[in-house]
C-alpha positions as CSV (number, residue, x, y, z in Angstrom):
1,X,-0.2,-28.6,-12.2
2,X,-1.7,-28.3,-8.3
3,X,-1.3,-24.9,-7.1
4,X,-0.6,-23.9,-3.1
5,X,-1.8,-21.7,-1.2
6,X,0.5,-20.4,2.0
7,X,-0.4,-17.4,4.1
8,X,-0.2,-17.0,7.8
9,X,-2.9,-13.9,8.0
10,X,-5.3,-15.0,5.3
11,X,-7.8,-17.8,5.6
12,X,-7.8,-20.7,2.7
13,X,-11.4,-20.8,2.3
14,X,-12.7,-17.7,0.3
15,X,-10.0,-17.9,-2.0
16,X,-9.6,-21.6,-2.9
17,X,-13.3,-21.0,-3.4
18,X,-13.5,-18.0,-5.8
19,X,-10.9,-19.5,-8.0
20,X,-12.8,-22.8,-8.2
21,X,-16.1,-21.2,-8.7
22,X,-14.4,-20.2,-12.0
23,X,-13.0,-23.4,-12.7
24,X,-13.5,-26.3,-10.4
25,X,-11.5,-28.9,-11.8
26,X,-8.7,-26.9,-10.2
27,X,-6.4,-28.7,-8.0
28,X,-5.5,-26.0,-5.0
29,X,-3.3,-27.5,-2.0
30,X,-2.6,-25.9,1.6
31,X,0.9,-25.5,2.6
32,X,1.9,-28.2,4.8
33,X,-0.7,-30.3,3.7
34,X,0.7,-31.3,0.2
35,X,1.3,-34.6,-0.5
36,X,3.5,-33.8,-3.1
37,X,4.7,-30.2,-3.0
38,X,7.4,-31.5,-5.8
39,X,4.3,-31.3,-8.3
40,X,3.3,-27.9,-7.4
41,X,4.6,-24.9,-9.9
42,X,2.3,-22.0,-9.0
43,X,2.0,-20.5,-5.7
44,X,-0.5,-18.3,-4.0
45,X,0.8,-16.6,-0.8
46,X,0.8,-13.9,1.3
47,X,3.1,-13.1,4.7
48,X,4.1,-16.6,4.2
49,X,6.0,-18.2,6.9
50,X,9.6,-18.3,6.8
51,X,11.1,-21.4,4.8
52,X,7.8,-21.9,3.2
53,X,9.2,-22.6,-0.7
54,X,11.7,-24.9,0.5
55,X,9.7,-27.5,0.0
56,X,8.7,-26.8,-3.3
57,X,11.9,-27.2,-5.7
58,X,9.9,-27.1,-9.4
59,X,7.5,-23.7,-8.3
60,X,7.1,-21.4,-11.8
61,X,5.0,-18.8,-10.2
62,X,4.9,-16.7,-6.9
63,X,1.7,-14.4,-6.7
64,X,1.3,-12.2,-4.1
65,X,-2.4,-12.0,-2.9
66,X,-2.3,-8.1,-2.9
67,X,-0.5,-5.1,-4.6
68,X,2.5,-5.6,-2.3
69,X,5.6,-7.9,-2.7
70,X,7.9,-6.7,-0.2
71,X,6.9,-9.8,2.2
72,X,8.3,-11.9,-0.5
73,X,11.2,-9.4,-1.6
74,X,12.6,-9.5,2.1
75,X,13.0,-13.5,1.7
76,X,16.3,-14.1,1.2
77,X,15.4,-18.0,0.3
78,X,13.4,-16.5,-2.6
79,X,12.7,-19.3,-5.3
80,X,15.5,-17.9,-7.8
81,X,13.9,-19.5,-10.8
82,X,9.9,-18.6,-10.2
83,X,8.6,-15.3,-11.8
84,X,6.8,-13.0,-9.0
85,X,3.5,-11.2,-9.8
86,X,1.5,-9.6,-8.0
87,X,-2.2,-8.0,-8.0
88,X,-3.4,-5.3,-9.9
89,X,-7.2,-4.5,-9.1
90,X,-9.9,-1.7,-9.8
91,X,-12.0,-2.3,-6.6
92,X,-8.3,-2.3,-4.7
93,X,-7.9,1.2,-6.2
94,X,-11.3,2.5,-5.4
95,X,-11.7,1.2,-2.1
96,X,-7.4,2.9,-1.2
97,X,-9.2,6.1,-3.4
98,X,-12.4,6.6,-0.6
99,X,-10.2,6.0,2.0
100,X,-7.6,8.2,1.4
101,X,-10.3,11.1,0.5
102,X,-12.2,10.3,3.9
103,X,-9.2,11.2,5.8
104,X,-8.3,14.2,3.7
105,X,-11.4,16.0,4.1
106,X,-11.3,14.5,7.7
107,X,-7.9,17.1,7.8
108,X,-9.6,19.8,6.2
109,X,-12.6,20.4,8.5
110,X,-11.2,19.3,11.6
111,X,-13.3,16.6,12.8
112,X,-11.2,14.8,15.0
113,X,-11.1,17.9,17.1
114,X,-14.4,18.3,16.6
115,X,-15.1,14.8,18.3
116,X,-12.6,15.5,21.2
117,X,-14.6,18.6,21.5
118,X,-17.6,16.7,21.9
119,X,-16.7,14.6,24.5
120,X,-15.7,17.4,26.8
121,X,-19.3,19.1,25.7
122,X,-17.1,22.3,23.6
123,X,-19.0,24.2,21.4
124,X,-16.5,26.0,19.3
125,X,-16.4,26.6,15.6
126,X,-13.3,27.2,14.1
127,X,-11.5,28.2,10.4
128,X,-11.4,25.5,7.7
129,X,-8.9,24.4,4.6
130,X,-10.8,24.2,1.6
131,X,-10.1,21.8,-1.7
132,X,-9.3,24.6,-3.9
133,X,-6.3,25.8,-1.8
134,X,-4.8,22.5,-0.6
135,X,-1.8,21.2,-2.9
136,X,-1.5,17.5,-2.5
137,X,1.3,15.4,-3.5
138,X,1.4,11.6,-3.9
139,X,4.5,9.8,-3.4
140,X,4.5,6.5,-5.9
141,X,3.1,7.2,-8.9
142,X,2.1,3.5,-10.6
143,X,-1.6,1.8,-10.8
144,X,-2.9,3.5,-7.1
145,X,-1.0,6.8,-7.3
146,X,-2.6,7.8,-10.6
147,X,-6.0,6.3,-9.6
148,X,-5.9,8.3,-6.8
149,X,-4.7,11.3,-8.4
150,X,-7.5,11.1,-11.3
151,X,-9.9,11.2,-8.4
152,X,-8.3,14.2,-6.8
153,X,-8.5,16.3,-9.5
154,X,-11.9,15.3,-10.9
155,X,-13.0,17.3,-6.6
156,X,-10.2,20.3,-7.8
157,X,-7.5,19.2,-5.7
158,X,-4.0,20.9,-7.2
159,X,-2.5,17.3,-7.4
160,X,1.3,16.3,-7.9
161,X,3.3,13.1,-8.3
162,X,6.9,12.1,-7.2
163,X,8.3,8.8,-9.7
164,X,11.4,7.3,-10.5
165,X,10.6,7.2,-13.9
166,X,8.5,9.7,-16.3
167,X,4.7,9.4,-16.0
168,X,2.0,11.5,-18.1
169,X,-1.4,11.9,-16.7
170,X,-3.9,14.8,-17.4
171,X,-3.6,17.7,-14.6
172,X,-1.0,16.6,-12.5
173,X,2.6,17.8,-12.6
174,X,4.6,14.4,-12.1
175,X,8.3,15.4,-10.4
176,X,10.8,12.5,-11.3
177,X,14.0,11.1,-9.4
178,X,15.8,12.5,-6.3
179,X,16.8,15.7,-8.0
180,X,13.0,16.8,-8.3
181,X,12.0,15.6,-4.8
182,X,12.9,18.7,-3.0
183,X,10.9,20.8,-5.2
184,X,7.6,18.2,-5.4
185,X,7.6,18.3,-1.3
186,X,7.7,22.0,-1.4
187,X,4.2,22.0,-2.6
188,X,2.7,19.5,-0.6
189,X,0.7,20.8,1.7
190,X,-0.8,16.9,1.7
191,X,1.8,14.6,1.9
192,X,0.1,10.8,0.5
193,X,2.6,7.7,0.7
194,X,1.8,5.2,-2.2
195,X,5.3,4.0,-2.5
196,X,6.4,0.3,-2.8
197,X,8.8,-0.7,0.0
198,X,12.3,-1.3,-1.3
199,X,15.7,-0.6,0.0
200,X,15.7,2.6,-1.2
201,X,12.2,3.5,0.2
202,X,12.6,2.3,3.3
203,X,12.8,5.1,5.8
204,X,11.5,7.4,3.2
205,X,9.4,9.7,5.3
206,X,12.1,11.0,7.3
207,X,13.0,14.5,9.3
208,X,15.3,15.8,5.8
209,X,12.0,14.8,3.8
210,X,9.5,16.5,6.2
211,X,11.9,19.9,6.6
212,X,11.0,19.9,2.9
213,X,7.5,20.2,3.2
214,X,5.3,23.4,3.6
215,X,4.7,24.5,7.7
216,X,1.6,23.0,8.9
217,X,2.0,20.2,6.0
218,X,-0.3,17.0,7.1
219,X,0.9,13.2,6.0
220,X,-0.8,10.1,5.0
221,X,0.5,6.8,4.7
222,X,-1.4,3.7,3.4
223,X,2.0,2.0,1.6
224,X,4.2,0.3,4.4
225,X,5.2,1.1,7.7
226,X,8.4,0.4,7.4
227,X,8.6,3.6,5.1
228,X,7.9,5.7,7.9
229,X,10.7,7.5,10.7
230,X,8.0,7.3,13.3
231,X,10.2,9.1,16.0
232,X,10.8,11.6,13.0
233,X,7.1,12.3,12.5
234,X,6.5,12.9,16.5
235,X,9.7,15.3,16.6
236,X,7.7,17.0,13.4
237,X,4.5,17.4,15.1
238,X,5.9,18.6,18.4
239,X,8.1,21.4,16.6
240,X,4.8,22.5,15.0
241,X,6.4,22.0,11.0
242,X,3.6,19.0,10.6
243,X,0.6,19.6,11.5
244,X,-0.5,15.9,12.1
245,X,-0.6,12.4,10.6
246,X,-3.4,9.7,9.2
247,X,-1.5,6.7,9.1
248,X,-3.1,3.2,8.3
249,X,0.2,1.0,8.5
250,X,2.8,0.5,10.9
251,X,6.5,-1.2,11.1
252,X,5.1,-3.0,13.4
253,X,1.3,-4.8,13.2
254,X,-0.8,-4.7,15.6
255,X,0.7,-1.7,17.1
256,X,1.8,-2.2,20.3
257,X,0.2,-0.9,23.1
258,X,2.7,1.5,24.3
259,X,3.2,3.2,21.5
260,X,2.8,6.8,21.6
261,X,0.8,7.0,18.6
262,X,-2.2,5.6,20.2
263,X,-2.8,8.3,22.3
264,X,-1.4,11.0,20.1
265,X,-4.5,13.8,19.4
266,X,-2.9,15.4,16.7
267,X,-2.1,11.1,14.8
268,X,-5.3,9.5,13.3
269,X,-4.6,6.0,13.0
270,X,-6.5,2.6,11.8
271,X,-5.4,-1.4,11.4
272,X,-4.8,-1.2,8.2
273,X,-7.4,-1.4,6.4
274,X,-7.3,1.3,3.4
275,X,-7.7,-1.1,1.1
276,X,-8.2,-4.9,1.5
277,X,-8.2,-7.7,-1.5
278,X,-11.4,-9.4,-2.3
279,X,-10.8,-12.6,-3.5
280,X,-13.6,-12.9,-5.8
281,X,-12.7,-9.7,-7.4
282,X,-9.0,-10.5,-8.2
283,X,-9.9,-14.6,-9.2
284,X,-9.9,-13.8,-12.8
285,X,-6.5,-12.2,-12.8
286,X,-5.0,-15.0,-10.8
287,X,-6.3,-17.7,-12.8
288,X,-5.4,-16.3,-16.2
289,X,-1.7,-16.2,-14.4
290,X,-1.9,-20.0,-14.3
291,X,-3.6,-20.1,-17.2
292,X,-0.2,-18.2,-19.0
293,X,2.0,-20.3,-16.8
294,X,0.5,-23.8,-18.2
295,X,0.9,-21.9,-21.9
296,X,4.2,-20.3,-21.6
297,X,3.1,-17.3,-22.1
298,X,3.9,-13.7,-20.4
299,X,2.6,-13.0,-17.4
300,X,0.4,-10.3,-15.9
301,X,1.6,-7.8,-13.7
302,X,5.2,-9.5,-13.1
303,X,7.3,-8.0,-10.8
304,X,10.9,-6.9,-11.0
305,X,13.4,-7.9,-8.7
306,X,15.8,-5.9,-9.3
307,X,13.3,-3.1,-8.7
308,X,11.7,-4.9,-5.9
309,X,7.9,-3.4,-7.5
């Protein structure tokens, strides 16, 4: 049972060689170098290329190399018969957790301005938000939100969540569903994006969704570009309701280099990189997938289409 490996942004290498440091009498392929991709029933991919299961008619498994499915969801030659999962990892959480937290205090004290401020040789201190009186909400409430919203409260953030379904965690006030949206964005002077990208996501962070928020309210996104309005954010910023922007994905990657947001002082921005798989890390989780697959047993974190998460 040979598995394949397809990605056009991640190299081969570290990943056929984690999994085979765990076992190496695996049998791992490279798309468009199988010699029978008939044989293969588990995949391994990430922003594969398009028409890349075609040639694989018997494939049991899809896993995505990384918390997101939404480059396989937006395949409309999806396998119909192979089960999707995807990756559920502690280090992936801690690593989005410091990230997010670098650019929150980064908010709070001003240090961008600070370094503009340095390079034109200004000396001049100015008032601070402090934890205790920033209200944070976190849109997406599954295995990152509430990782993220554990570590919140454990520095005295006031932390709420926004979910489509009922979630219970100690200290934070979860809003469910469309009706309670209005009311969690009220009381977000934080506004942190952790949403999977769906059809009913997409375009999520929109002009109705930021009127909602507090004056002076400050967003993150490190879930997808394409859940982001981006004219709708600069219109926010200019009126003065938003107070700025750390954003860490884009609808379109790289960004290009006209786009306003590179040269935007009151839009912190970085390539992505909030939160990056290691390979060695996740190995386990993928092998015991195939190892379930072989069995017929249930799989780990599988993913519902119908839900698109």
């Amino acid at each position: 049972m040979p598995i394949t490996f397809i990605s056009q942004t991640k190299a081969p290498e570290p990943w056929i060689a984690a999994l085979k440091d765990l076992d190496p009498t695996l049998d791992i392929r490279i798309f468009g170098q199988d010699p029978n991709p008939a044989a293969v029933d588990f995949a391994l991919t990430w922003n594969h290329p398009e028409g890349a299961f075609e040639p694989y008619p018997n494939l049991k498994v899809i896993c995505s190399m990384g918390a997101g499915v939404d480059h396989l969801m937006k395949d409309n030659n999806l396998p119909l018969k192979a089960a999707i999962v995807r990756i559920v990892d502690a280090e992936l959480a801690t690593a989005m957790n410091e990230f997010v937290i670098a650019l929150i205090m980064n908010h709070l004290r001003g240090l961008n301005e600070y370094k503009n401020d340095q390079h034109k040789k200004i000396w001049s201190p100015r008032p601070y938000l402090t934890i205790k009186e920033t209200r944070i909400g976190i849109m997406g409430f599954g295995t990152l939100g509430q990782s993220l919203s554990k570590a919140l409260t454990q520095l005295d953030f006031q932390v709420s969540g926004w979910a489509n379904s009922p979630k219970a965690v100690n200290q934070v006030k979860v809003f469910q569903g469309k009706n309670e949206l209005p009311l969690f964005l009220s009381q977000a002077d934080i506004l942190i994006c952790l949403l999977p990208l769906t059809t009913a996501t997409r375009g999520i962070l929109n002009k109705r969704v930021f009127t909602l928020l507090p004056k002076g309210a400050f967003l993150i996104n490190v879930a997808r570009g394409g859940h982001l309005v981006e004219e709708d954010l600069l219109e926010m910023i200019e009126t003065g309701h938003l107070s700025g922007a750390g954003l860490d994905v884009f609808d379109t990657e790289p960004l290009p280099e006209d786009h306003p947001f590179w040269t935007h002082p009151n839009i912190h921005i970085t390539p992505h990189i909030a939160s990056i798989t290691d390979p060695v890390s996740v190995a386990p989780q993928i092998l015991e997938n195939y190892h379930r697959m072989k069995a017929g047993k249930p799989l780990l974190n599988e993913v519902s289409r119908e839900k698109g998460y």
